[in-house]
C-alpha positions in Angstrom: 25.4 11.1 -20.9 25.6 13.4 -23.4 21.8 15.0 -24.0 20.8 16.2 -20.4 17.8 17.3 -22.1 16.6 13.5 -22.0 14.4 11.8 -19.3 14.4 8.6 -17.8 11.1 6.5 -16.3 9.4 5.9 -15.4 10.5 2.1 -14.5 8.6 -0.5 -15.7 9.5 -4.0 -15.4 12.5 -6.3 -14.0 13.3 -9.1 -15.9 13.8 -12.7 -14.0 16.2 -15.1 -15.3 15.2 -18.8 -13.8 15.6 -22.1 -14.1 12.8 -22.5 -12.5 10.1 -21.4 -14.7 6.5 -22.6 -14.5 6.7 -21.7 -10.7 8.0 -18.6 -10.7 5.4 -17.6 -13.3 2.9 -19.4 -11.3 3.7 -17.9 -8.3 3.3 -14.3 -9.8 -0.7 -15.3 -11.1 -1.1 -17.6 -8.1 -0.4 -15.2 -5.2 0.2 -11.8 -6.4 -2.7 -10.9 -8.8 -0.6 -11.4 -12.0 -2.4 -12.6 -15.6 0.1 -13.7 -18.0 -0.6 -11.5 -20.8 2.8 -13.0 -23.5 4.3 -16.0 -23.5 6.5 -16.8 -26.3 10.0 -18.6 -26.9 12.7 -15.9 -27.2 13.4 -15.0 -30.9 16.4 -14.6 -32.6 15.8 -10.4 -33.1 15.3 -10.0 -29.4 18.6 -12.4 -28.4 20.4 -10.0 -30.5 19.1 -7.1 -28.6 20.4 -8.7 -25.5 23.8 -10.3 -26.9 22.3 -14.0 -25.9 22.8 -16.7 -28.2 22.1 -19.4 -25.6 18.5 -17.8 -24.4 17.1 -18.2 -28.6 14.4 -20.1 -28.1 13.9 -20.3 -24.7 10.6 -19.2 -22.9 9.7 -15.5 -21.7 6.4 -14.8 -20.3 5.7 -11.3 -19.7 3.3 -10.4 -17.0 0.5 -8.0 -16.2 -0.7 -6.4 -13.1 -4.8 -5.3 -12.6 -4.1 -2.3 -13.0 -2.4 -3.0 -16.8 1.1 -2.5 -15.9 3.6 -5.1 -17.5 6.1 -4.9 -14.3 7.7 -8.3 -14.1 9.0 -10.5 -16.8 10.0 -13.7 -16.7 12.8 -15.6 -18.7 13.6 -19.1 -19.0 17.7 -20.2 -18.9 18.0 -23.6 -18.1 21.7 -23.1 -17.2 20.8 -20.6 -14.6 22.5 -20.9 -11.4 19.9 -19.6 -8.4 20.7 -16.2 -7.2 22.0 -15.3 -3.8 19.1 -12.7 -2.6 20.6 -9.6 -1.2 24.6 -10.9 -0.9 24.9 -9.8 -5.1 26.0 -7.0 -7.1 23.9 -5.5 -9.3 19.9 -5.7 -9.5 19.1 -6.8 -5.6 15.4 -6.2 -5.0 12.3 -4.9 -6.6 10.2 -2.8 -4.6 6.4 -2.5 -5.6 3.7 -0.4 -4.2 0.9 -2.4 -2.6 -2.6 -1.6 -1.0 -2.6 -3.6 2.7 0.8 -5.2 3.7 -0.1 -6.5 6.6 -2.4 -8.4 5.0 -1.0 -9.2 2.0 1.6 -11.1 4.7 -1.2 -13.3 5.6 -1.9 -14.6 2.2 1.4 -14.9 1.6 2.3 -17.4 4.7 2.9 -20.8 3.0 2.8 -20.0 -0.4 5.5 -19.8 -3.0 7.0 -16.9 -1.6 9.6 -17.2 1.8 9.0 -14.3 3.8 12.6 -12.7 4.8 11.5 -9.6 7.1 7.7 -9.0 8.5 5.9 -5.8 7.5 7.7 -3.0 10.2 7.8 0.8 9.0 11.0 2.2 7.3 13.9 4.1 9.5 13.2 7.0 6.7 9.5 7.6 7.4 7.2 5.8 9.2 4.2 6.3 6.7 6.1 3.8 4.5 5.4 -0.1 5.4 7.1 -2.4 3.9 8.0 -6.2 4.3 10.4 -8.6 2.0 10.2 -11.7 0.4 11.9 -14.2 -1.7 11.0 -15.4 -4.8 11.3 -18.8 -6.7 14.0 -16.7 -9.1 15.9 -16.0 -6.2 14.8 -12.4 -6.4 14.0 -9.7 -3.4 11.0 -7.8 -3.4 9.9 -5.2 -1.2 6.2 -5.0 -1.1 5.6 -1.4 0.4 2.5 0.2 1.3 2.4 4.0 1.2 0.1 5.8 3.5 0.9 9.6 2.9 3.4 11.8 1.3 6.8 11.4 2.0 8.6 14.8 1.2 10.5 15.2 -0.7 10.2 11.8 -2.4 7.4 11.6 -5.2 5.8 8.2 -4.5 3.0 6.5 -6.0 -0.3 5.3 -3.7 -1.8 1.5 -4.8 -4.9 1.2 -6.8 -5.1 -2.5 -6.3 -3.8 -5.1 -4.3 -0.5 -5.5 -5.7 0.1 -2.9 -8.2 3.8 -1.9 -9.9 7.1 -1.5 -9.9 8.7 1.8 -8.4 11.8 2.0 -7.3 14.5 -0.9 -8.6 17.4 -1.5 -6.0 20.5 -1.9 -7.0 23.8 -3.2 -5.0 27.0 -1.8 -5.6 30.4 -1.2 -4.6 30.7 2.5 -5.4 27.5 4.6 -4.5 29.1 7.8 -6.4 30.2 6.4 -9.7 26.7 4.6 -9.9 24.6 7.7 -8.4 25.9 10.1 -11.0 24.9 8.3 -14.1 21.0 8.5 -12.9 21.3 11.5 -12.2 22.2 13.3 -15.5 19.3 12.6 -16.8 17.0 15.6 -17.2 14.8 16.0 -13.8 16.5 13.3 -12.0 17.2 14.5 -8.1 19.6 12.0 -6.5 19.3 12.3 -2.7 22.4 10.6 -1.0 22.0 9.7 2.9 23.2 6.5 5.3 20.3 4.5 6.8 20.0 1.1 9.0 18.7 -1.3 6.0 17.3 -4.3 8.1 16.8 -6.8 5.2 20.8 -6.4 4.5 21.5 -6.6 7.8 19.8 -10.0 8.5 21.0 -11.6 5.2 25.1 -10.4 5.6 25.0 -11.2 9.7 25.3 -7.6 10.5 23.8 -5.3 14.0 20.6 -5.1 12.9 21.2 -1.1 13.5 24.4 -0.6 11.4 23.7 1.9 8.5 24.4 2.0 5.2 25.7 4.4 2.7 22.2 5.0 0.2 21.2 7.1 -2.5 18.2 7.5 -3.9 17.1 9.2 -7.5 14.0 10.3 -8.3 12.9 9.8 -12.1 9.9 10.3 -14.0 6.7 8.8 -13.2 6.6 8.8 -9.9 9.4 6.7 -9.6 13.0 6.2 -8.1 15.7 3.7 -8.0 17.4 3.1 -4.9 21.2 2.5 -4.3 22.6 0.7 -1.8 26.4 0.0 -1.4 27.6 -3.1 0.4 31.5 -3.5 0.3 30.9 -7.3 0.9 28.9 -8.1 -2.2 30.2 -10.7 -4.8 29.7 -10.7 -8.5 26.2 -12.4 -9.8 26.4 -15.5 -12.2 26.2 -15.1 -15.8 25.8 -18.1 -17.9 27.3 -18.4 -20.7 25.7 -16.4 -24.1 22.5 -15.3 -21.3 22.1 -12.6 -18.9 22.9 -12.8 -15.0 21.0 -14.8 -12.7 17.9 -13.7 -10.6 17.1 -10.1 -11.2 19.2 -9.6 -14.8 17.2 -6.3 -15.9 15.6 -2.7 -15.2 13.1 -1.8 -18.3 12.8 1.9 -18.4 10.9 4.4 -20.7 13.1 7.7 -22.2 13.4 10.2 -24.3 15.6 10.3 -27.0 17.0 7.1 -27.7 18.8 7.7 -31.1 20.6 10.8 -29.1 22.0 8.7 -26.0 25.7 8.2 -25.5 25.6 5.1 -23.9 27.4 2.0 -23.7 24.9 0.1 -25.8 25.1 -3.7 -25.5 23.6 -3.7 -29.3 22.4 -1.1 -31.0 18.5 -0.2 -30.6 15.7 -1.8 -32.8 11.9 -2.1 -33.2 10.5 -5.2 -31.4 6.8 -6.5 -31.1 5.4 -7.7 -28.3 3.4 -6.6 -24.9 6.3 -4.8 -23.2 7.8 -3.1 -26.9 4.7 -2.2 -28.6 6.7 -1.9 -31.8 9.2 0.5 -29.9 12.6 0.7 -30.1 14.4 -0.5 -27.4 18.3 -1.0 -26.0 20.5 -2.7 -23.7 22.3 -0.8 -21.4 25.6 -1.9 -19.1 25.7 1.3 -16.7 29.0 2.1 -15.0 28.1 0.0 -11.5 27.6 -3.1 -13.9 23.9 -3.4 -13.8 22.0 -3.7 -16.9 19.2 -1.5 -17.8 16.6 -1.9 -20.7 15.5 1.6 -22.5 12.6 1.8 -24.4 11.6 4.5 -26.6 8.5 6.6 -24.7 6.8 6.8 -28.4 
């Protein structure tokens, strides 16, 4: 990074690549809360944003929460292959502040959603509750309710049932390599521990107690992106001319756009639409491999 002046976040949507389309969108408005507030065919501007011929035409929808915050978008790739939830490297789990998780769990019991792990506390502080599911996409998300501070983390509270997304997870094989880019942007505080993660645990066949090596850095706007590294993950499919399977994308505001040294997929450009709002906007392959879309503040 070559302007530490420059911010990053806060985070504002992860992108889904499916196969499976109409439900996954459906199960966003159906059991989370979410309105549908774009849906479009992918155009030939934003395919060359992304370096994906194969995804021109193919459906996005982009997806509001009641508290007007576009935090999941969805994107059609009929080639897709499903993703493997938490046994993949790069974008493994979303995790999104919510009011009542134990009884979000409830309304959750039969619907599109599989739950992985009940709502229990976190090892880090028990005034964070938090339970996981599975999506139709293959994705993880962490649906976590926070019920104080949480020094020296800067967390966000819900204002509605199901609110945003604030901290991404990513899986890696190299925690350093992947903490230090994050955290040279300006403000960023990367915190760097080793905690049980129970979810992992479950899905690799590990002691439920083994622990981890973690970082987390926090950004702007009250929010972070966790780091988890698991030796044992494999690479995530990538069809051919699209972007990986399941999670594929972090979209983050920032400061700066045209003074980043980054490796830029393409080069920024203007795009329209709910999420752009005539912004300019990049793609981003950071040094773990994840993807990350930045989009200028103003």
């Amino acid at each position: 990074m070559s302007d530490f002046s420059i911010s990053l976040g806060p985070s504002l949507t992860g992108t889904l690549v499916t196969s499976r389309f109409d439900e996954t969108v459906a199960a966003y408005v159906d059991h989370l809360n979410m309105i549908v507030a774009e849906s479009i065919t992918i155009s030939g501007a934003q395919a060359a944003l992304w370096q994906t011929p194969a995804l021109i035409g193919q459906r996005i929808a982009t997806l509001l929460s009641p508290s007007n915050i576009p935090w999941i978008r969805v994107v059609e790739d009929k080639n897709a292959v499903a993703a493997k939830p938490f046994r993949e490297l790069g974008w493994m789990a979303l995790e999104v502040v919510v009011a009542d998780v134990d009884s979000l769990a409830v309304d959750l019991e039969n619907s599109a959603f599989e739950t992985f792990r009940p709502p229990a506390n976190l090892d880090v502080s028990d005034a964070i509750r938090a339970m996981q599911v599975i999506g139709p996409a293959g994705e993880v998300l962490y649906l976590t309710q926070i019920g104080a501070e949480v020094p020296p983390f800067v967390l966000p509270v819900a204002t509605c049932r199901v609110d945003h997304l604030f901290i991404p997870v990513m899986c890696c094989h190299d925690r350093e390599t992947a903490t230090a880019f994050y955290e040279s942007f300006a403000g960023a505080k990367a915190y760097r521990f080793d905690t049980k993660i129970t979810s992992l645990n479950k899905a690799y066949g590990y002691d439920l107690d083994r622990r981890h090596p973690v970082s987390t850095v926090q950004l702007a706007g009250a929010t972070m992106i966790e780091i988890d590294q698991i030796d044992e993950a494999q690479s995530r499919s990538v069809a051919t001319g699209s972007l990986p399977s399941g999670i594929a994308m972090i979209s983050y505001e920032v400061d700066g756009i045209d003074s980043l040294a980054v490796d830029w997929v393409a080069p920024p450009q203007v795009l329209p639409g709910v999420l752009y709002k005539n912004r300019k906007a990049g793609l981003v392959r950071c040094p773990g491999g994840e993807l990350i879309e930045l989009i200028s503040r103003c």
